[in-house]
C-alpha positions as CSV (number, residue, x, y, z in Angstrom):
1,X,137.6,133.6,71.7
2,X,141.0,134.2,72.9
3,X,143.3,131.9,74.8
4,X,143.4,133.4,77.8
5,X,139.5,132.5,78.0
6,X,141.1,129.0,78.8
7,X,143.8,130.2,81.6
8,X,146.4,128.9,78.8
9,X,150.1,130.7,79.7
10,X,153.0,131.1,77.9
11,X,156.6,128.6,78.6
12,X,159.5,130.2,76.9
13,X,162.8,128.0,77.4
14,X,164.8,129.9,75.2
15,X,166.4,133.7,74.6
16,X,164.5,135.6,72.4
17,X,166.1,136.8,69.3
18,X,163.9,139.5,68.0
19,X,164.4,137.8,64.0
20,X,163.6,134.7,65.3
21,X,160.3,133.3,62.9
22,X,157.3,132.9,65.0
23,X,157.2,129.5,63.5
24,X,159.6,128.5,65.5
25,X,158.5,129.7,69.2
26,X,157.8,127.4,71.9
27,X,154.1,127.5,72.2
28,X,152.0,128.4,75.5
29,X,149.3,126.3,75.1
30,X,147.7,123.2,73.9
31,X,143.7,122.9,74.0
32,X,141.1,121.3,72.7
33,X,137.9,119.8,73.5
34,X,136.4,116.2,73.6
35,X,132.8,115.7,72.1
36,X,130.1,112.6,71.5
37,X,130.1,111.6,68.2
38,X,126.5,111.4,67.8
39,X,125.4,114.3,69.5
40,X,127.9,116.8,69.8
41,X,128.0,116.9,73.2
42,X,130.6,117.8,75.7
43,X,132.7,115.1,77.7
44,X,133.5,115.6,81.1
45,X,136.1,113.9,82.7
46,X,137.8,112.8,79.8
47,X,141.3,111.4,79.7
48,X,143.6,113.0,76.9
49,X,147.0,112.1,76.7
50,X,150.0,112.9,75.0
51,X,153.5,111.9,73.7
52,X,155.2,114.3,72.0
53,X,158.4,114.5,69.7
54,X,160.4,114.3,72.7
55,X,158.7,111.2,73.8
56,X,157.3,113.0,77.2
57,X,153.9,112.4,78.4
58,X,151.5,114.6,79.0
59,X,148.1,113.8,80.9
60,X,145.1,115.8,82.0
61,X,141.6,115.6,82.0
62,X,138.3,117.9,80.0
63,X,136.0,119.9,82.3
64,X,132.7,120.5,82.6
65,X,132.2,121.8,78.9
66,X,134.8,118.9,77.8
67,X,137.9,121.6,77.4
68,X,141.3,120.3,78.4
69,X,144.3,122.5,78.1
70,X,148.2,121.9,78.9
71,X,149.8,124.7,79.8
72,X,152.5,126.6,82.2
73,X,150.1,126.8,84.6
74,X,150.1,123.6,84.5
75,X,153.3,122.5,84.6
76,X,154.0,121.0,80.7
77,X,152.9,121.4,77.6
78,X,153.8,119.0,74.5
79,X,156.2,120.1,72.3
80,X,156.6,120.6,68.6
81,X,156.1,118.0,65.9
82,X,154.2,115.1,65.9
83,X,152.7,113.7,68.7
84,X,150.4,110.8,69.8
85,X,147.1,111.3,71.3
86,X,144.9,108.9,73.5
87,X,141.3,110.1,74.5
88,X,139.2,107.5,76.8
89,X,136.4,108.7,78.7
90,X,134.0,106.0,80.4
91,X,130.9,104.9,78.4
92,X,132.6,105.8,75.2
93,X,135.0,103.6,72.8
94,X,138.9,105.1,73.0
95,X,140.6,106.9,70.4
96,X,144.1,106.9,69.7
97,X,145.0,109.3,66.8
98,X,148.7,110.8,65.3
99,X,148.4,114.4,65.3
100,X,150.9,117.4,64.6
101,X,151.6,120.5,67.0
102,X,153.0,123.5,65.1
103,X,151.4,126.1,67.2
104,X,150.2,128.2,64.7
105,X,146.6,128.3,65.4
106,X,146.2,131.8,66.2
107,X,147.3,133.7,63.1
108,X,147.8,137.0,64.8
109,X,149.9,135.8,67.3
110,X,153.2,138.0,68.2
111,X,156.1,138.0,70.1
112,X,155.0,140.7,72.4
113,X,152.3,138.5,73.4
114,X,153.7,135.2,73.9
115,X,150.3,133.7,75.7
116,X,148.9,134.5,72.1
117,X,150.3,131.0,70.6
118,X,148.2,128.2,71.0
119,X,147.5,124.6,69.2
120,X,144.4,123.6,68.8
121,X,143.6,119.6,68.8
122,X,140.0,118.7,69.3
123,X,138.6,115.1,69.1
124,X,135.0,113.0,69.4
125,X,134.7,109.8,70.8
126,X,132.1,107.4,69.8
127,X,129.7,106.5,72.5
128,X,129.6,102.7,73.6
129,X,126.3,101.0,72.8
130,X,125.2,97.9,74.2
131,X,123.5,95.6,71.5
132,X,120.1,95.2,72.5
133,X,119.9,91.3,74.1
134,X,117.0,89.3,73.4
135,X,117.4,86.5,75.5
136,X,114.3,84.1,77.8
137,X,116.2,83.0,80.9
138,X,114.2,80.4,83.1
139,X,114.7,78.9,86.8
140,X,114.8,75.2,85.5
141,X,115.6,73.4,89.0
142,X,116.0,73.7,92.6
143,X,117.7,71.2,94.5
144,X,120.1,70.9,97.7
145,X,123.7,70.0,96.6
146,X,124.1,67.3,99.6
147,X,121.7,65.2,101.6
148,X,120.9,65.6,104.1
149,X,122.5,69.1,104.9
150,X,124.2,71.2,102.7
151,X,122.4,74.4,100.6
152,X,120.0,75.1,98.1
153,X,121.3,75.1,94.5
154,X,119.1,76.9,91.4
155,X,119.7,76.0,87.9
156,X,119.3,79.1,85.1
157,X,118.8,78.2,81.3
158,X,119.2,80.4,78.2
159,X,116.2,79.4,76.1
160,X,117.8,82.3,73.2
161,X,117.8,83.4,70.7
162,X,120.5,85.4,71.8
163,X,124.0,84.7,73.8
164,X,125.3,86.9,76.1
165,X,128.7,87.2,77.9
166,X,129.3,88.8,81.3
167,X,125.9,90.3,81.7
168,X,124.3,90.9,85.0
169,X,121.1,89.2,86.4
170,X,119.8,88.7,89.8
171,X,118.0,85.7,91.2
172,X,116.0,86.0,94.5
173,X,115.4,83.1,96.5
174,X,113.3,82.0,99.4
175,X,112.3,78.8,101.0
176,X,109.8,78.0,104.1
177,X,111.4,75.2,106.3
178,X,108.6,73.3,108.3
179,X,109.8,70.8,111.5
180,X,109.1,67.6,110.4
181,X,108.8,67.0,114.6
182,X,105.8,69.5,115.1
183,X,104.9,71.5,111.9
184,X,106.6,74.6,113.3
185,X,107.1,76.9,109.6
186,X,109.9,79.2,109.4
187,X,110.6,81.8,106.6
188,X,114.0,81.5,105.1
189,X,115.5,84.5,102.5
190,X,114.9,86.7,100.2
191,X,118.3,86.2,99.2
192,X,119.5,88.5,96.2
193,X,122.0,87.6,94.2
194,X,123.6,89.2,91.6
195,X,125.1,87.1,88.8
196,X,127.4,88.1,86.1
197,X,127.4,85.3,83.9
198,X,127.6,84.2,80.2
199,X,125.1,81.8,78.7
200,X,124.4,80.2,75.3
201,X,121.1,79.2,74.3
202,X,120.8,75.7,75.0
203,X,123.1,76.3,78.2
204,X,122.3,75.6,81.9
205,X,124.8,76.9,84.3
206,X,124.1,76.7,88.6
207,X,124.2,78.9,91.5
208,X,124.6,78.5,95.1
209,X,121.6,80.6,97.1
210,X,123.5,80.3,100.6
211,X,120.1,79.3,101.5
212,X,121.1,76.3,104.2
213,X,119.1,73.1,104.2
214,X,118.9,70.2,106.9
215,X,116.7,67.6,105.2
216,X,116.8,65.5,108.5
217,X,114.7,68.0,110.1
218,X,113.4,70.2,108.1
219,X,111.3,69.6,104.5
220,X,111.7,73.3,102.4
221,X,108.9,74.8,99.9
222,X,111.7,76.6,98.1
223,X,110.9,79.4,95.4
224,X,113.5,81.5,93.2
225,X,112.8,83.8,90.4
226,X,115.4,85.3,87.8
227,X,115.2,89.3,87.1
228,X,116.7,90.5,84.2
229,X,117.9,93.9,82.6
230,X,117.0,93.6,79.2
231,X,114.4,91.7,76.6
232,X,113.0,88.3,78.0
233,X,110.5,86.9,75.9
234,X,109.1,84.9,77.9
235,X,108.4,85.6,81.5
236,X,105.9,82.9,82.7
237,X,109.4,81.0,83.3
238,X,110.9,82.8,85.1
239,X,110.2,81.5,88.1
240,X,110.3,78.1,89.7
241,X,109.7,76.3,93.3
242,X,110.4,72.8,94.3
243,X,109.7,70.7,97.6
244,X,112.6,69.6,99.6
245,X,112.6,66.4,100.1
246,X,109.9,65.3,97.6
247,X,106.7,64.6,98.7
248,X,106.1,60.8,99.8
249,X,102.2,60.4,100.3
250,X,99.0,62.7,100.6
251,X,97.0,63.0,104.0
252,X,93.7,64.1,102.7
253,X,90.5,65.5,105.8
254,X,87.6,63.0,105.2
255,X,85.3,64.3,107.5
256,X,84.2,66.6,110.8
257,X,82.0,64.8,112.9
258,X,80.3,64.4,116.2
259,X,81.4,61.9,118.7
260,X,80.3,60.9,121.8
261,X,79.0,63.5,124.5
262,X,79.1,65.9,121.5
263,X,82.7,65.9,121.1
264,X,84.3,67.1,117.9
265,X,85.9,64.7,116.0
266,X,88.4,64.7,112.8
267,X,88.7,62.0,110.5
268,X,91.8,61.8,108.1
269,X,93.2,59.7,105.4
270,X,96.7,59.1,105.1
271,X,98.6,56.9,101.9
272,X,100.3,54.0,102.8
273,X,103.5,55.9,101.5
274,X,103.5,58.7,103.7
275,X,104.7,58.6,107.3
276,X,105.7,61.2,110.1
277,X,103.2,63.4,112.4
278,X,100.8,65.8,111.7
279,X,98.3,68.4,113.2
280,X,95.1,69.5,113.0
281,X,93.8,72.6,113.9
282,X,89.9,72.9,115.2
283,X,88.3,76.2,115.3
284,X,84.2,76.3,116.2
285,X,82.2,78.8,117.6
286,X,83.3,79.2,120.9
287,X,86.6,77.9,121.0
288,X,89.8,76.1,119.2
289,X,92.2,73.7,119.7
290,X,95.6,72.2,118.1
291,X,97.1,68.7,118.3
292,X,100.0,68.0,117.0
293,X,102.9,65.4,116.7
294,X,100.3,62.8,115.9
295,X,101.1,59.6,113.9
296,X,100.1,59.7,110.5
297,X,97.2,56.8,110.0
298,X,97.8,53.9,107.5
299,X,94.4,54.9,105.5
300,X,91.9,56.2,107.7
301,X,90.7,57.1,111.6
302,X,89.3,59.2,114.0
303,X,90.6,61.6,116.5
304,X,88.8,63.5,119.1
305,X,89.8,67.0,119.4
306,X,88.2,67.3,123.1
307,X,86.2,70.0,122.1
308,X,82.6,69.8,123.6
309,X,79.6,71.3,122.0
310,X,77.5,72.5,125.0
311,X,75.3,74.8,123.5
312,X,71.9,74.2,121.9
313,X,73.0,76.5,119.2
314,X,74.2,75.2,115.9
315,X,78.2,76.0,115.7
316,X,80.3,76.3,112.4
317,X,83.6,74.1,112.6
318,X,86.4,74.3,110.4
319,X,89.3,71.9,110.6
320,X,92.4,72.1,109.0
321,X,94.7,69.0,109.3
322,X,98.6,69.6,108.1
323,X,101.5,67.2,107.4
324,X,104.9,67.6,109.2
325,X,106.6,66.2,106.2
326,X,105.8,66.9,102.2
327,X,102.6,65.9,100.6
328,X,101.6,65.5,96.9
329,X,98.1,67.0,97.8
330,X,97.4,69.6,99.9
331,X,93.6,71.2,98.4
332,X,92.0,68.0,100.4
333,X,93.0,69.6,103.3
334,X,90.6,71.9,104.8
335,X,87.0,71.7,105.8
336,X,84.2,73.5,107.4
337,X,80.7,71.7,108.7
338,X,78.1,73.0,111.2
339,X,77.3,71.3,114.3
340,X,74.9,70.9,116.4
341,X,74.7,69.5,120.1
342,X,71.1,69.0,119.8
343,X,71.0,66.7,116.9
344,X,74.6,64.8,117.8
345,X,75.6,65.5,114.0
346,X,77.7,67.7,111.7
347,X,76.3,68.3,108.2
């Protein structure tokens, strides 16, 4: 392989003097290339730069095949003696390394052929490896950071074994706001956020989601999970939802019954602890209906939905009462009886 292969050029300052030793020539070229330690590999886009004897710098960068090469036709090239050399390429660890420049690679070299002296520095750089984490992160608490407005806030705990410093995560958050006025729902999020943070086991550190909150109003089923980009040992944690205020009271269906001229009726339980409106939603056979903004009942009554059964036929009903503000228990909800006009009951 010859130096021209690498588009290497002779610089030649001084006169010629035919006895002159070729020893002591100004070289045309410096090249080398950059590899991975491990594999042999070629880097590309490698930094390798230079300080000479002189004390000039000298910067350029490998190609493709990881060759670099300062020459005329580049402008410079490092002169004699020793010289320092620093290497960095991304991904790998830098090197800096003393080396010598004689330019004396190329044993048949003459002073016909001045392109025919070259130096030959080549280097390896050791690939960075990320130790392999082994770390359980868990969503631990959701809360807003002010009452009544403000945002929603998310706790994350390293449960270890391992630390880690400056690593990224993500943590996705939603919420569902429901009008404490009317039970309207509204779906707040996903919101992604992506964390670089350092965490000890045993340590808890907080996040804002941007995920606003008005507690006067609004009561929030919130929900965040943490994503993670290496081992988590545990992933049953690592999510976590919370109700926004806490829930008060449960309002529980008792029954679906028949009133009088066959209307539908709905009878529901509410604690002594729970206040606010609620709705209930009747859908039977022919027809449905939805009543809302009623007060929540101090144990238990009746409401007529104003739905009439008319027909002889037996009719399936289904009711589904719902609380404008939080519950504890929301299974007791939902029920679904037949009735019949003819027999003035539901069973």
């Amino acid at each position: 392989m010859t130096v021209g292969n690498f588009a290497c050029r002779c610089r030649f300052w001084s006169v010629l003097i035919a006895l002159v030793a070729v020893t002591s020539l100004v070289s045309g070229c410096m090249w080398g290339f950059v590899t991975d330690s491990d594999t042999g590999a070629a880097v590309s886009g490698a930094t390798v730069k230079v300080t000479d004897s002189d004390g000039v710098t000298h910067t350029t960068t490998t190609d493709a095949n990881g060759l670099y090469a300062f020459d005329q036709a580049k402008g410079a090239y490092p002169a004699k003696g020793p010289v320092t050399v620093e290497v960095s390429a991304s991904g790998y660890s830098s090197l800096t390394a003393p080396r010598l420049v004689e330019y004396d690679d190329n044993a048949n070299a003459s002073l016909a052929d001045l392109s025919s002296f070259w130096e030959v520095q080549s280097f390896t750089l050791a690939p960075i490896t990320t130790p392999s984490l082994n770390a359980d992160l868990a969503v631990t608490d959701l809360y807003p950071d002010n009452q009544p407005s403000g945002t929603l806030w998310v706790n994350i705990t390293n449960n270890g074994p391992d630390s880690f410093t400056d690593t990224r995560i993500y943590v996705q958050c939603y919420a569902t706001r429901t009008e404490t006025a009317n039970c309207n729902k509204t779906g707040l999020g996903p919101v992604l956020l992506p964390l670089d943070i350092s965490l000890n086991p045993g340590q808890t550190k907080t996040f804002d989601t941007a995920i606003g909150l008005d507690t006067a109003k609004y009561w929030y089923d919130a929900f965040c999970n943490v994503q993670v980009l290496f081992t988590d040992p545990d992933s049953t944690n690592d999510s976590y939802s919370e109700v926004i205020p806490p829930p008060t009271g449960d309002l529980k269906l008792e029954d679906i019954l028949l009133m009088t001229d066959n209307k539908i009726g709905v009878r529901v339980f509410g604690s002594g602890s729970l206040s606010g409106t609620f709705c209930y939603y009747v859908w039977y056979g022919f027809g449905s209906v939805t009543d809302c903004a009623n007060p929540v009942p101090a144990g238990s009554q009746a409401y007529w939905s104003g739905n009439f059964l008319t027909n002889t036929n037996d009719t399936l009903a289904e009711v589904d009462p719902a609380n404008c503000i939080p519950e504890t228990d929301e299974t007791n909800n939902e029920m679904t009886k037949t009735c019949s006009a003819a027999s003035h009951s539901c069973w």
